[in-house]
C-alpha positions, 0 to 999 in steps of 0.5 A: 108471442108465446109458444107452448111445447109439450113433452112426449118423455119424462125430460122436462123442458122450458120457454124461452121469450124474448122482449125487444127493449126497443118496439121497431127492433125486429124479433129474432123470430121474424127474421129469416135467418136466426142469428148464431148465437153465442155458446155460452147463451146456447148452453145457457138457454139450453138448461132446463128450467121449470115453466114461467109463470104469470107473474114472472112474465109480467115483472119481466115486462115491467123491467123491459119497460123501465129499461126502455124509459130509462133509455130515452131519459138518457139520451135527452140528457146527452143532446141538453148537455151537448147544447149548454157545453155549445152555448158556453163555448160560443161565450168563451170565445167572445170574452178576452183572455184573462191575465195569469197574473190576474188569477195569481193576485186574486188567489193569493188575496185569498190566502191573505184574508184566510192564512196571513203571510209571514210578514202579517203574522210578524207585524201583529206580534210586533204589534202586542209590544212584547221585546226583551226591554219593554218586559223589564219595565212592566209590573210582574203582575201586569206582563203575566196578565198581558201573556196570558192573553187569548190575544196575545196566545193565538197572535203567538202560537200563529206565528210559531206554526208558520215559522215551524212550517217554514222551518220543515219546508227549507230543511226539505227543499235543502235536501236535508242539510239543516240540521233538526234537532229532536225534541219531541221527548222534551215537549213531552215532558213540558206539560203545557200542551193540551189534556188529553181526551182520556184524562179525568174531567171535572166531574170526576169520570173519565171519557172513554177512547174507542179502543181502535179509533183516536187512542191509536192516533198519535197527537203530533206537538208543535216544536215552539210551544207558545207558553214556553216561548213567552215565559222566556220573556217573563224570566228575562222581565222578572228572573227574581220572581220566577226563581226561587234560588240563584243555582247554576240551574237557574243560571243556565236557563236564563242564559238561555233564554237571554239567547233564545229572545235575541235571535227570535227578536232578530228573525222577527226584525229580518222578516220585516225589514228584510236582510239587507237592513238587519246584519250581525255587527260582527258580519261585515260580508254577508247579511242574515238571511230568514234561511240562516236566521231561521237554522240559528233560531231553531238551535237557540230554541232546543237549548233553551227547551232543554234548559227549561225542561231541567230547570222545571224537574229541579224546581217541581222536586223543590216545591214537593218538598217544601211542601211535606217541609211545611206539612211536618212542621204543621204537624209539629207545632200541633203535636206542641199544642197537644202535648201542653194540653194533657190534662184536658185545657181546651181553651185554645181550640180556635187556634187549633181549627185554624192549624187544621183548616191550613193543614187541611189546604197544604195537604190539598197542594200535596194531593196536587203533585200525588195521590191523597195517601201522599200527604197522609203518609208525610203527615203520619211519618212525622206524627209518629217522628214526634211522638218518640222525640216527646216521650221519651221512654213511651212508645208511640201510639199507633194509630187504629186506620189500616195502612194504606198504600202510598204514592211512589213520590211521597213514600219514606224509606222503611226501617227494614229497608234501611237496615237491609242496605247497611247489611247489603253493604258491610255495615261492619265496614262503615259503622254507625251510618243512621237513615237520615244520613245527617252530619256529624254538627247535626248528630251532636245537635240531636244528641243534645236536644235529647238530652235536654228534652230528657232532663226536663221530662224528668224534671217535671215529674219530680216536680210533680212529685214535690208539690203540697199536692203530689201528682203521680199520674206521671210515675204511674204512666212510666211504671205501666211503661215499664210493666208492658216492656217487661212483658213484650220482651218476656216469654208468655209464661213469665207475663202472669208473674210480671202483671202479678209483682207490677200491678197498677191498681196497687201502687195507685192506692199506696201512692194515693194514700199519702204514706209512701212505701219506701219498701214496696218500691224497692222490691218493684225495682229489685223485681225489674232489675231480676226479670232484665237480667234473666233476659240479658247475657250472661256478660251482661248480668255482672254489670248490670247488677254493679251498675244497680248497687252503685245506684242504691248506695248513692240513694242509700245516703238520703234520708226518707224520714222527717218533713221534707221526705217527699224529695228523697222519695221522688228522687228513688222514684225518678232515679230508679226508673230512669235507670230500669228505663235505660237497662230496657232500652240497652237489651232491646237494642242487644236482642234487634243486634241477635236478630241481625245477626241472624237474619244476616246470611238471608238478607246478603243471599240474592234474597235481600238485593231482591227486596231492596229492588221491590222497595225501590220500586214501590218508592219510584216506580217501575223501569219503564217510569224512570225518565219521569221518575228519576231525573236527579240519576238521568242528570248524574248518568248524562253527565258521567257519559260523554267521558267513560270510553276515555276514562276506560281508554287511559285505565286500560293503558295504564294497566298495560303500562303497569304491567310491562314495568312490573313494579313502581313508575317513573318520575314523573315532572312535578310543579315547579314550585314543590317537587319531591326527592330522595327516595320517594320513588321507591315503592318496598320503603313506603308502602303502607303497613295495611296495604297487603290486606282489604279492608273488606276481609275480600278482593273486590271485583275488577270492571270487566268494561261492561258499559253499566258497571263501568258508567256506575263504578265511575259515576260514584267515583266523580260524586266523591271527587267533588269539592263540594260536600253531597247533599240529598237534594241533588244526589241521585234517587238510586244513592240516597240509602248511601248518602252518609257512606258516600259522605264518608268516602268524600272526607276520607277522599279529601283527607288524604288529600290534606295528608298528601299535600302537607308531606309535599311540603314537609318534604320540601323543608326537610330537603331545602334546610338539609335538616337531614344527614342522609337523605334516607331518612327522609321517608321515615320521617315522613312516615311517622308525620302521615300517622300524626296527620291520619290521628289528629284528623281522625280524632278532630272534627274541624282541622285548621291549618295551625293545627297540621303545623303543629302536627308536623313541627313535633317532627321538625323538633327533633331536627332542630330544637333552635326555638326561633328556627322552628317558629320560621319553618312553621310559618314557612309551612303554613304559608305553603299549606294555604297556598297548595290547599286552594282550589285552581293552584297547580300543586292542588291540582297535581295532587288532587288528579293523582290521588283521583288516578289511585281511586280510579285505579282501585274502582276500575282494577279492584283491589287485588294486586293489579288495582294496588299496583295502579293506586302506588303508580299514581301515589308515588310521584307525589310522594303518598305512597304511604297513603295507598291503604287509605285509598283502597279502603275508600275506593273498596266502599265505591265498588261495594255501592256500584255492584249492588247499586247496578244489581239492584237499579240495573233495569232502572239505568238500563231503561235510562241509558238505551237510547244513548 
């Protein structure tokens, strides 16, 4: 079969073969015409190729004959399939027909027994007996047993995944006219779907995510969480257990629910018993159906989840701290102990391991809702808190662990950055604004307890001093006191000379040998007072040495010979130090005032708003954390929001109204009851004596309308706005530093609201009783009744109402001196104050929205001429113009929050409000 063909020249030249796959094909050889073959084959078999060898040949022929095989065992499975397709064709037309319906019934029995329908699922949660009433009657503990089921919660979350599914299907068939509300976000912050895979397991290692694999898929939640859903029911059966405290948080969350339960209970009773049976009694035409039920239900739901999402940041802000409450106090009544234990009695120590195991649980909790440096750093805060309130005159020891770094939850605002605020805002402005921001009955409360705790540390050790065996392990303490104070304000050549003069050893020995020297002690103090005055000013020098020989003499008076010569002793002692301890303190608080004087410039420069911003950070945490981290100032902005473009609107009409009149307003309709007269409308005769000049030495800025400053610059002015006096639970996390200065702004705001309603009336009884000849007069008088009325309530804490009376019957005197005249027109006036002064009276209100259109004027206007001539606008038609200074004053210390609060919180508010 095979032919060879030699080669007469150097070209090479091959063997083409040809193996029939069939043995009756005839070879192309033996045909007696070749057939043509095709170009591209000619061209190929044309190629020259190196000669075939013999194992070539013989895998080519072994492949030729698996093609054979393989071509017969193709064709037997064609003629077996064509005689089973035959045979069950001829079947097919012997049997009947079966029914469609026949094939629906029975697929739809298999959806039954592997899905339920609706009605199924309805049946079965009706069947857990879990209705708005039977809750009420059950046990607390016996209802969370029975929701926490794994019945009840698979029986549950089935049904809600069917309603969800059915829910999206009507909303897609509709052509989406449902309205959907989203609500991912908030199921997010629920927290009672599932951990996710990355978390950190029991053992304490996390599982790895593949970097491209499920880390990448997003986990989609259910709309109706289940938990959620049955923990509506646990508050309508139990809302005293569930809730701590009755605030209007706790009172929108169980409206809701109460909402949520009733149309869910409805959907369930309609899927059973269908539409025609169950109509709203106020429906008399048309039945609910499950498409409209299913669209009421779903908006109960998203308030109700809404609710729920509020009330749960409120109440876990709550928890954390009662939780740091009770660790303080811990730590409080340990430092107790320890401190009534000095001198080594160790006889409690059962009692103390019981504190410690409790302390060793609650900082467990603390470690639940934070890292475990976070109870650390409540537990240190305080520790240190209490060391400066028990001993006074001693510094705290500091503790030898390194400082470690908080959780943002849990870290105390620092000294500096306290200090930096109050610098950042004029603290010449508002003087004597602590950290801690407490009330003025809080401060008088801290003053005396110091007081009182000051005294009796005293006390005891004159005590000691006095005894038949004297101890002076006190007084020793208290002179190394005085020694390292010394030599830590000193300059490091005088320290030698200080250790030399107060040496411990020394005066340990003379107060041990029972003798003591008078003399010794007096140069000691003589030494101290020098050493201070040499640190001092020099304006400080003069009296502080009167101060001292004042005190000398006194002491001179007491004899320190005969028997009972250790009192006047302990008494030079006790006196002595107490005095050089004050001196101490006093020129350590003069030289922190010269560094902040110093440091002043540097931290007004964008330097200290930049360190402020770190701070805030490190507390809260960065931008991108502030929906999680800060839901008291996303509660403040939200609430602020749905009214900014109207605000703006009527500020800028008023700007343009207040331009085109050039000076003062109309009169404007006052209530019936009270309405002004005279010449109250004549802005050159009453306007304040101050009103020229800010309070802040400068102009402050106007609101250009850029949306962040304008939303802040109006937040801060509805905070003080309130009735209500702030408090730190509830003020924003980006405004705690400021709580004491938007306290301040609040009373003051609240004040010259006093102020304007008592010249409203003042000016009515003047009018009425023509107790005035010319009706000029008028606003002179009521000029000098608003500066008795802005002295007595600045001087007086609590202001009642007799005592404004009285304020204002100084003025009524000289009117008219008849004794029984006067005793009427003050009851007249008190009668009026009490009615005008109440929240929801229509002078109250007119007032109080005036006086808020004055501060709105200055907080968007500035207080440059334009914001001046809004704030007279709106104080004149209630006869206050003469408060106008008053109100810039309190809206200048607004603008300074909300420029700086916007510089420093900017990226944190912007982060909040983006999407809105």
């Amino acid at each position: 079969m095979a032919v060879g063909l030699e080669e007469k020249s150097e070209r090479k030249g091959g063997v083409a073969l040809y193996f029939p796959a069939n043995d009756d094909e005839p070879s192309p050889a033996s045909s007696s015409t070749p057939p043509k073959l095709p170009r591209r084959l000619s061209r190929r078999l044309m190629e020259s190729k190196a000669p075939s060898t013999a194992e070539e040949i013989e895998a080519k022929l072994r492949k030729a004959d698996l093609r054979r095989q393989a071509k017969r065992q193709r064709a037997g499975y064609s003629m077996e399939r064509r005689r089973t397709s035959d045979i069950v064709r001829a079947n097919m037309k012997g049997m009947p027909k079966q029914d469609p319906a026949a094939i629906i019934a029975r697929c739809w029995r298999s959806f039954v027994q592997t899905r339920k329908t609706t009605f199924a699922l309805a049946k079965a949660f009706q069947a857990l007996d879990i209705t708005k009433e039977s809750v009420k009657s059950m046990e607390f503990e016996q209802l969370a047993s029975k929701i926490n089921a794994t019945a009840t919660i698979q029986t549950v979350k089935a049904l809600l995944v069917r309603l969800e599914s059915r829910f999206s299907i009507l909303r897609t068939t509709s052509g989406n006219k449902l309205s959907m509300e989203k609500v991912d976000h908030l199921l997010k912050r629920v927290g009672f779907h599932g951990r996710s895979s990355n978390q950190v397991n029991k053992t304490g290692r996390s599982q790895t995510i593949g970097f491209g694999k499920a880390a990448k898929v997003p986990c989609k939640l259910s709309r109706y969480t289940v938990k959620v859903v049955l923990f509506a029911y646990m508050i309508l059966g139990h809302p005293e257990t569930v809730f701590i405290g009755k605030s209007e948080f706790e009172n929108a969350l169980l409206e809701s629910a109460s909402n949520f339960v009733q149309e869910f209970e409805l959907l369930i009773k309609i899927i059973l018993e269908g539409p025609l049976r169950t109509m709203h009694e106020e429906q008399s035409s048309t039945p609910s159906s499950i498409r409209s039920q299913l669209e009421i239900f779903d908006k109960r739901w998203c308030s109700y989840l809404h609710h729920f999402v509020v009330w749960k940041d409120k109440d876990a802000i709550f928890f954390e701290e009662n939780m740091k409450g009770v660790a303080r106090q811990l730590e409080s009544f340990m430092a107790q102990t320890s401190k009534l234990r000095l001198e080594g009695d160790n006889s409690n120590i059962a009692h103390d391991t019981q504190v410690s195991e409790e302390q060793k649980i609650l900082r467990e909790k603390l470690q639940q809702l934070g890292s475990s440096e976070n109870s650390s750093s409540v537990a240190g805060s305080s520790s240190l808190e209490l060391d400066s309130e028990y001993s006074p005159g001693f510094r705290p020891v500091e503790s030898s662990k390194p400082e470690q770094p908080t959780s943002s939850s849990a870290m105390l605002v620092t000294e500096n950055e306290l200090v930096a605020n109050e610098i950042v805002h004029d603290y010449h402005h508002f003087l004597a604004v602590s950290s801690n921001a407490p009330t003025e009955a809080e401060n008088s409360l801290k003053v005396k307890l110091k007081k009182t705790m000051e005294k009796a540390f005293w006390d005891g050790i004159m005590e000691s001093m006095e005894e038949d065996e004297p101890d002076f392990s006190w007084v020793i303490k208290v002179l190394k006191e005085v020694r390292d104070e010394l030599c830590e304000m000193s300059p490091p050549s005088w320290r030698s000379e200080i250790a030399e003069k107060i040496d411990i050893e020394i005066v340990s020995q003379i107060l041990n040998s029972g003798t003591p020297d008078v003399g010794y002690f007096k140069q000691l103090l003589d030494f101290s007072l020098v050493t201070l005055q040499k640190l001092s000013a020099p304006a400080k020098e003069k009296e502080m040495e009167a101060s001292y020989q004042r005190l000398m003499e006194e002491l001179g008076d007491v004899s320190f010979s005969g028997e009972n010569s250790k009192r006047p002793f302990a008494l030079l002692m006790v006196k002595g130090l107490r005095f050089i301890l004050h001196q101490i303190q006093n020129l350590k608080e003069e030289i922190a005032k010269a560094h902040l004087r110093m440091v002043e410039p540097l931290i007004k420069s964008p330097a200290g708003l930049e360190y402020l911003k770190s701070s805030f950070a490190k507390r809260c945490g960065s931008p991108a954390d502030a929906p999680t981290s800060l839901p008291l100032t996303r509660q403040w902005l939200s609430s602020v929001w749905p009214n900014v473009e109207l605000e703006w609107k009527e500020h800028t009409d008023s700007v343009a109204s207040a331009i085109s009149k050039d000076a003062g307003v109309q009169p404007e309709n006052l209530p019936s009851t009270i309405r002004t007269g005279g010449s109250s409308l004549i802005p050159s005769k009453i306007i304040s004596p101050t009103s020229g000049t800010s309070s802040h030495g400068k102009e402050q800025p106007e609101c250009k309308g850029e949306r962040l400053d304008l939303l802040i610059r109006l937040g801060l002015l509805k905070l003080v706005n309130q009735i209500k006096g702030l408090s730190s639970d509830t003020l924003p996390e980006t405004l705690k530093l400021n709580l004491a200065r938007l306290r301040t702004v609040q009373s003051r705001l609240q004040r010259i609201i006093v102020i304007s309603t008592s010249l409203l009336v003042m000016r009515q009884i003047l009018l009425n009783e023509r107790l005035v000849s010319n009706p000029s007069e008028v606003d002179s008088i009521l000029s000098t009744c608003a500066k008795h009325l802005c002295n007595l309530l600045d001087i007086v804490e609590n202001v009642g109402i007799l005592e404004i009376v009285e304020a204002l019957g100084i003025v009524l005197v000289d009117c008219d001196s008849d004794p029984k005249k006067l005793q009427a027109r003050k009851q007249i006036i008190a009668n009026m104050l009490i009615k005008s002064l109440q929240a929801g009276d229509v002078v109250y209100n007119r007032v109080s929205r005036n006086i808020y259109l004055a501060m709105r004027g200055i907080v968007l206007g500035g207080s440059s001429r334009k914001g001046r001539q809004l704030a007279e606008a709106a104080l004149l038609p209630i006869g206050a113009g003469a408060l106008t200074g008053k109100v810039v004053e309190a809206a200048e210390a607004l603008i300074v929050m909300a420029v700086v609060s916007v510089i420093v919180h900017g990226d944190w508010y912007r982060e909040l409000i983006k999407n809105w």
